[in-house]
N, C-alpha and C positions, 0 to 999 in steps of 0.2 A: 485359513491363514494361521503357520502353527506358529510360526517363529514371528516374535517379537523385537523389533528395532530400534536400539536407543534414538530419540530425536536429533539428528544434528540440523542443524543451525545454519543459515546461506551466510558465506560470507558477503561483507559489504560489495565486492568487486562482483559476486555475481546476480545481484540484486541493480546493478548501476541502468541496464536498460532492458527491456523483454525480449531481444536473442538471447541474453545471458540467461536471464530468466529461466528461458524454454531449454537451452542447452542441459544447465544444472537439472531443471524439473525432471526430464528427459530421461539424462540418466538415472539420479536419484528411482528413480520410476520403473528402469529398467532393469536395476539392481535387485530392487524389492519384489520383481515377480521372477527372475530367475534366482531368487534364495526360495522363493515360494513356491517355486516348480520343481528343481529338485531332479530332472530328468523324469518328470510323472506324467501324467495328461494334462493338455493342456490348461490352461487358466481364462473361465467365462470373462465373457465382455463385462459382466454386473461387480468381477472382482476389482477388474483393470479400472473402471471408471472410477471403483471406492479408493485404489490406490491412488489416482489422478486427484480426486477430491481432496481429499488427503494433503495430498504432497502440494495443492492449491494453498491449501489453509495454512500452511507450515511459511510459503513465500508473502503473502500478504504480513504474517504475523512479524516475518523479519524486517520485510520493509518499513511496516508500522514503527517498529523499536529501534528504526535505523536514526544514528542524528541525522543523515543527508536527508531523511525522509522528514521530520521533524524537523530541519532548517527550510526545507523548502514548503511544507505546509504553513510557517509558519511563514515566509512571505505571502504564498497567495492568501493566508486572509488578511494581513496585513494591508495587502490591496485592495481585498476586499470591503472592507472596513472602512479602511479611507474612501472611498467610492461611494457607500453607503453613506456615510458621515455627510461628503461634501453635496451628495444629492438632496437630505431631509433639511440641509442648512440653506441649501439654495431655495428649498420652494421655503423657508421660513423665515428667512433673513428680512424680508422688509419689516416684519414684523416686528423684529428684535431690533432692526435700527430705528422704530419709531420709539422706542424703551428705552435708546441708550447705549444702544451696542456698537463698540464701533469697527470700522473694516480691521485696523491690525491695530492692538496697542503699542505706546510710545517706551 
């Protein structure tokens, strides 16, 4: 692999669901071994899957740093949290209103 590729970046619209995904990756992918072929022989299986891996790590990394990705991560633990929460207070709670605790404050 002679030629070196500045990293571009998915934008937000094609990160929204996995056609987009696969479309983007797709090309992007299909880009990088016809600059890499060149009209030469062809390109092994061992190169294409490095370029797929590759261009794997590139879509995760965007989704990761997306805010839609980060707003929605950030509800599901939010859910999950509450969930947990209201689970360890249910098996605990008799406990805590023999203490004093009461169901809602005034």
């Amino acid at each position: 692999m002679s030629e070196v590729r500045p990293v571009q970046s998915y934008t937000p619209e094609e990160i929204l669901s996995f056609d987009r995904i696969k479309r983007a990756m797709t090309s992007r992918v299909l880009d990088q071994i016809e600059i890499l072929w060149q009209g030469k022989e062809p390109i092994n299986a061992e190169v294409i899957g490095k370029i797929i891996t590759d261009e794997w790590q590139k879509v995760k990394e965007s989704v990761r740093s997306s805010p839609a990705a980060r707003e929605a991560f950030r509800k599901y633990l939010e859910r999950t949290v509450a969930e947990q929460i209201d689970k360890i207070m249910k098996d605990g709670q008799s406990e805590l209103e023999s203490l004093g605790v009461v169901e809602k404050s005034l």
